[in-house]
C-alpha positions as CSV (number, residue, x, y, z in Angstrom):
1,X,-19.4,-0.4,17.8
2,X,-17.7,2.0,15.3
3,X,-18.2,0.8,11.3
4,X,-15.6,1.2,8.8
5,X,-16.2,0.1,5.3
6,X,-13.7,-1.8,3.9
7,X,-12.7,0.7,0.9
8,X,-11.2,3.0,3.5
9,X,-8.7,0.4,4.1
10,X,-8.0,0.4,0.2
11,X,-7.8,3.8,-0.5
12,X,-5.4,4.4,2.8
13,X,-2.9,1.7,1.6
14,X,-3.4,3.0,-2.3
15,X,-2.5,6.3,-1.4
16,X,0.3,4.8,1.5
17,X,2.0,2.5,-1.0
18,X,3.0,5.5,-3.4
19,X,3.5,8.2,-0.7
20,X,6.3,5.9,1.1
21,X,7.8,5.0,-2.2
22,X,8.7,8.4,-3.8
23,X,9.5,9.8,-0.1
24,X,11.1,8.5,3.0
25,X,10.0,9.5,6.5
26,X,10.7,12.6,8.0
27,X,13.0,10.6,10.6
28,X,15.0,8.7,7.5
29,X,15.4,11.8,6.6
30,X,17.2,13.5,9.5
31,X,19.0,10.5,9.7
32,X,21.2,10.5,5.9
33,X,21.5,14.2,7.0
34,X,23.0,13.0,10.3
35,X,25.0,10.4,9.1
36,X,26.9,13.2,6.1
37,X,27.8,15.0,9.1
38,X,29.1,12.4,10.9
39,X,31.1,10.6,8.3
40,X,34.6,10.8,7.8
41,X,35.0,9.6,4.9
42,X,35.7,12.1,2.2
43,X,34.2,8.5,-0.1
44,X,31.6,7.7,1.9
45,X,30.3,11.7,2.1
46,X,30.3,11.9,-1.3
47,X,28.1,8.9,-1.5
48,X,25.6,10.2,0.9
49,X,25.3,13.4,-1.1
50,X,24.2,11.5,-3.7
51,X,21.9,9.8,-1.8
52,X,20.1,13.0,-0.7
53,X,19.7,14.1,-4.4
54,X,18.5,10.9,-5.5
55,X,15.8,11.2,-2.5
56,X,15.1,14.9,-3.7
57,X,14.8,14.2,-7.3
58,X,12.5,11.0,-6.3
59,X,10.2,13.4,-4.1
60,X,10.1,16.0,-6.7
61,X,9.3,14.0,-9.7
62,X,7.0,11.3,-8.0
63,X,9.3,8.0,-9.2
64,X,10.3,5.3,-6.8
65,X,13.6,6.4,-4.0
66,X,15.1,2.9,-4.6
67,X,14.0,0.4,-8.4
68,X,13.1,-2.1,-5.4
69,X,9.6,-1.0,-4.6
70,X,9.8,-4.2,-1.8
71,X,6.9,-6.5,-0.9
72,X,4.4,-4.9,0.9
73,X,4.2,-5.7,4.3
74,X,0.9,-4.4,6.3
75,X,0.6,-3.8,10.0
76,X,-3.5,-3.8,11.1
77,X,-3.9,-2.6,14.7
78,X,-7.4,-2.8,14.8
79,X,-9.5,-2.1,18.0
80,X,-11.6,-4.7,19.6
81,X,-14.6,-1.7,18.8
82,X,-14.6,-1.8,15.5
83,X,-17.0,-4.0,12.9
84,X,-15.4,-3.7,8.6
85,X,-18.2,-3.4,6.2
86,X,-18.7,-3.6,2.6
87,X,-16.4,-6.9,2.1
88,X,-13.3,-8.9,3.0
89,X,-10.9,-6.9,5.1
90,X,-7.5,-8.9,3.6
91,X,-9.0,-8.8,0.2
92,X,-9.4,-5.2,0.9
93,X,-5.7,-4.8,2.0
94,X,-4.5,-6.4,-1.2
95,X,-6.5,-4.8,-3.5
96,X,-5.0,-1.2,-1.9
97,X,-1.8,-2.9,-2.5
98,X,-2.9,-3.7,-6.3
99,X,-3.8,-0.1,-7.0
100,X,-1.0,1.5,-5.3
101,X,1.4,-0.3,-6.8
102,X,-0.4,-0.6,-10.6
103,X,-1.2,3.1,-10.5
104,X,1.8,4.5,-8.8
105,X,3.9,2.8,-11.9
106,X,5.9,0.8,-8.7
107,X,7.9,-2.6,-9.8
108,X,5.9,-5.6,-9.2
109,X,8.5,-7.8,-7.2
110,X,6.1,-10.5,-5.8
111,X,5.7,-13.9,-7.3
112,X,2.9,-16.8,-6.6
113,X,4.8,-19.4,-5.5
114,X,8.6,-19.6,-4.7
115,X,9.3,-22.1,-6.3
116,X,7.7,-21.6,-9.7
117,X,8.2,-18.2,-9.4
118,X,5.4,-16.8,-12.0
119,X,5.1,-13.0,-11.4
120,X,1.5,-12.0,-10.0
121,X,1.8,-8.8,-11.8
122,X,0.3,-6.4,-9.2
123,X,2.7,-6.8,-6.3
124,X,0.4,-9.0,-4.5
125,X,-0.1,-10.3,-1.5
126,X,0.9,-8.9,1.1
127,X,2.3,-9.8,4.3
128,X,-0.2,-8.8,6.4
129,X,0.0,-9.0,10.5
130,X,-3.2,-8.5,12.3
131,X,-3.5,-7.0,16.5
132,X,-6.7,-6.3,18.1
133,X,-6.6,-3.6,20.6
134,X,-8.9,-1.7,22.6
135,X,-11.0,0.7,21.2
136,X,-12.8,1.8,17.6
137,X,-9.5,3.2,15.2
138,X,-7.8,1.2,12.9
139,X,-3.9,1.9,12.2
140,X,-2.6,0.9,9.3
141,X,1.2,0.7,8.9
142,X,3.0,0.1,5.6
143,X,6.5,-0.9,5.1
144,X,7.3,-1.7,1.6
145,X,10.4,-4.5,2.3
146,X,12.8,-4.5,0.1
147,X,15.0,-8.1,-0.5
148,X,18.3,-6.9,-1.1
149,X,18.8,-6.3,3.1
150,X,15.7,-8.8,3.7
151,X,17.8,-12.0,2.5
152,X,20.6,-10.6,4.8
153,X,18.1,-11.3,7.5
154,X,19.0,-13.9,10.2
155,X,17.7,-16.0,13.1
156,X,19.7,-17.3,15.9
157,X,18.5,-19.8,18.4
158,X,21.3,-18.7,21.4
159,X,21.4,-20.4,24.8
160,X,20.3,-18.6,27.8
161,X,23.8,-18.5,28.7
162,X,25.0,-16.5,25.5
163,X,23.0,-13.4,27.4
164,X,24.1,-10.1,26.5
165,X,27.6,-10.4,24.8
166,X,25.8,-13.3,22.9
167,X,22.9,-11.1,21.2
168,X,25.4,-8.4,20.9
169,X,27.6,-10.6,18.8
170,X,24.4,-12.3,16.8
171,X,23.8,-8.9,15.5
172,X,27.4,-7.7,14.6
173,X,27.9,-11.1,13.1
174,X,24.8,-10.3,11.0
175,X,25.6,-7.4,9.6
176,X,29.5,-8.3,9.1
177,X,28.4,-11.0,6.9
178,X,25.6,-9.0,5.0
179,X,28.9,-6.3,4.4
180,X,27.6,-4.7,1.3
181,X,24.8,-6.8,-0.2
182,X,22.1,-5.0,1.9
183,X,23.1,-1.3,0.9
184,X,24.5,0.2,4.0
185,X,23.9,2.5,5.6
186,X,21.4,0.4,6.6
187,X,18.3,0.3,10.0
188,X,18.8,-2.7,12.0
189,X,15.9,-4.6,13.5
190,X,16.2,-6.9,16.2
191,X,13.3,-8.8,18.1
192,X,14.3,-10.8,21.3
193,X,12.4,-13.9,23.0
194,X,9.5,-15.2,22.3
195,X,9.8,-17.9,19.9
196,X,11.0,-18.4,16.7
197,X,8.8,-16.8,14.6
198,X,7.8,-14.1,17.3
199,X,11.5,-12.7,17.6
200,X,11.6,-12.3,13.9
201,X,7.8,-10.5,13.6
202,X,9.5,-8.5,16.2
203,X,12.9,-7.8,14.3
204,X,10.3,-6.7,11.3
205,X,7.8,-4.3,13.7
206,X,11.1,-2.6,14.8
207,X,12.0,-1.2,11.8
208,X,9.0,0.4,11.7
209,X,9.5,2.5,14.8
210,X,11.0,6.2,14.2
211,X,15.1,6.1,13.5
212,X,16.4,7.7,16.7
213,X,13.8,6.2,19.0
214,X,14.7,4.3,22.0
215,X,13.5,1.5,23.4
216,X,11.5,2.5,27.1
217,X,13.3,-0.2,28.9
218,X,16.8,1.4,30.3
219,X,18.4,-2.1,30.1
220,X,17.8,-2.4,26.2
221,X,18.3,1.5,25.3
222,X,21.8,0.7,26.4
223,X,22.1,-2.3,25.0
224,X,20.4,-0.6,21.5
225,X,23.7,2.2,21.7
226,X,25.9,-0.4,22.2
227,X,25.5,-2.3,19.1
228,X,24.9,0.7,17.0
229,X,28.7,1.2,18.6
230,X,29.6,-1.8,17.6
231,X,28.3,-2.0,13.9
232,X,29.6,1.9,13.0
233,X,33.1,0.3,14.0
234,X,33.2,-2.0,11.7
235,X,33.5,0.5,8.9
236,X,31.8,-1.5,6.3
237,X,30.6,2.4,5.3
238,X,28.1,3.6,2.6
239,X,27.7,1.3,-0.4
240,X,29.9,-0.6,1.7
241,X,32.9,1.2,0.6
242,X,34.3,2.2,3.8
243,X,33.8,5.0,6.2
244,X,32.6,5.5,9.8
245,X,28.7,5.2,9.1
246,X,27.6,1.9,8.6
247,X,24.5,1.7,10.4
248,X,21.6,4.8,10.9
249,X,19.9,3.1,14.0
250,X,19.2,0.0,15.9
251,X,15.7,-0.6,17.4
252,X,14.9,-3.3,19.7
253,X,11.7,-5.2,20.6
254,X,11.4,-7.6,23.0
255,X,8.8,-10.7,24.2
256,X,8.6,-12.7,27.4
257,X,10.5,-16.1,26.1
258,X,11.2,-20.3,27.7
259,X,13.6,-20.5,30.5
260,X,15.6,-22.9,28.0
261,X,16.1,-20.6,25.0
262,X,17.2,-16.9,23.9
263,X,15.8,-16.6,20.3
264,X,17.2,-13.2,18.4
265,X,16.2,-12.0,14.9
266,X,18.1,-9.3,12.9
267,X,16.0,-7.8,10.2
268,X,18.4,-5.6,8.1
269,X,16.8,-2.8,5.9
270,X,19.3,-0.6,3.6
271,X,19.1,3.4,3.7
272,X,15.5,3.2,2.3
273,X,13.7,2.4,5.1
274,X,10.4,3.0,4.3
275,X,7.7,3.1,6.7
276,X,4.5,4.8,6.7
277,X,1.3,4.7,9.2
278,X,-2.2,6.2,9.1
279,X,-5.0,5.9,11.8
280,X,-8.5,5.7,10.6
């Protein structure tokens, strides 16, 4: 039994929450660089270029990519080996988040209830989902959600019978109707089976895998090029202003589901994409 003391989680996620903020993922990255290239749009080029210099300047002068600084949403894969010490392992998560965000000068987005909508002033809580998995390491994995692309976000309960074409179409549908309210370019997550909430957990754990990443099934890596076909023709473009990039990537998770259903979850996120994991 390995011990870990619950500061380590805070001062992973403290140091997380700002890192992810001021700069996006290597594979983000080479994906605004890939979609300049790609673009025919003299427009939509010119918009990407300032995109890059708005990620440089961020990088370089420590301030947030995007005002949006998201919720926080916090991926625990923690192995079956492992015993926390030294306090409350959620309480530990947020107060990582509190620090992060209250220290790295990040907008507090997050409010106590949703209804009466009183700001909590820290950016707390989080979202967190929790795994157990063999062995004594901890992974941590941060992915500050922004709610411009989140409330573009959408379930669909299909039939069996809708099969392929059907999820294809969900998706496309989904992003059609988000046009420009979810900043393209944007990373589209989609989750398939399971149940209702499970296809959208998966959607959200999707977007955390590497832009440019495939699926290991053959079945869905094909189906995961298709719709990335499919959403770059309909030329919403960057800032939604036309051109031939609309979408950076499309991942795909999937879950065993009923023989009576086909639930499918599209979790947008705009060109900030940020996602960030550390093993400890």
């Amino acid at each position: 039994m390995r011990e870990i003391k619950v500061t380590a989680i805070t001062d992973a996620i403290k140091e997380m929450a700002m890192e992810i903020n001021f700069s996006l993922s290597e594979d983000m990255k080479a994906a605004l660089k890939t979609a300049w290239q790609q673009e025919r749009s003299d427009l939509g080029k010119q918009i990407l270029e300032i995109l890059d210099e708005n990620m440089e300047i961020a990088g370089n002068e420590k301030i947030p990519i995007c005002q949006d600084t998201g919720m926080a949403v916090v991926f625990l894969e923690i192995g079956q080996e492992v015993l926390f010490t030294g306090g409350n392992l959620e309480e530990a998560v947020n107060e990582g988040v509190r620090r992060g965000y209250t220290e790295g000068y990040l907008r507090k987005s997050v409010v106590s209830d949703p209804l009466v909508r009183e700001n909590t002033k820290d950016n707390t809580p989080a979202v967190i989902h929790y795994q157990i998995v063999p062995g004594e390491n901890v992974k941590i994995t941060l992915a500050p959600k922004g709610f411009g692309s989140e409330n573009m976000s959408r379930v669909y309960m299909l039939k069996p019978a809708d099969g392929e074409e059907g999820v294809i179409e969900a998706v496309v549908d989904a992003v059609r109707l988000a046009g420009p309210n979810a900043c393209p370019p944007v990373v589209v997550g989609v989750g398939i089976g399971g149940t209702f909430e499970k296809c959208a957990l998966l959607s959200k754990k999707a977007l955390t895998r590497e832009v440019g990443s495939h699926n290991e099934k053959e079945h869905i890596r094909k189906l995961e090029d298709e719709i990335f076909r499919r959403l770059n023709a309909l030329e919403i473009g960057p800032a939604g202003l036309g051109g031939s990039v609309t979408c950076l990537g499309v991942n795909i998770e999937t879950y065993p589901t009923h023989i009576a259903g086909l639930p499918v979850a599209v979790n947008i996120c705009c060109h900030v994409n940020r996602h960030i994991s550390r093993v400890i």
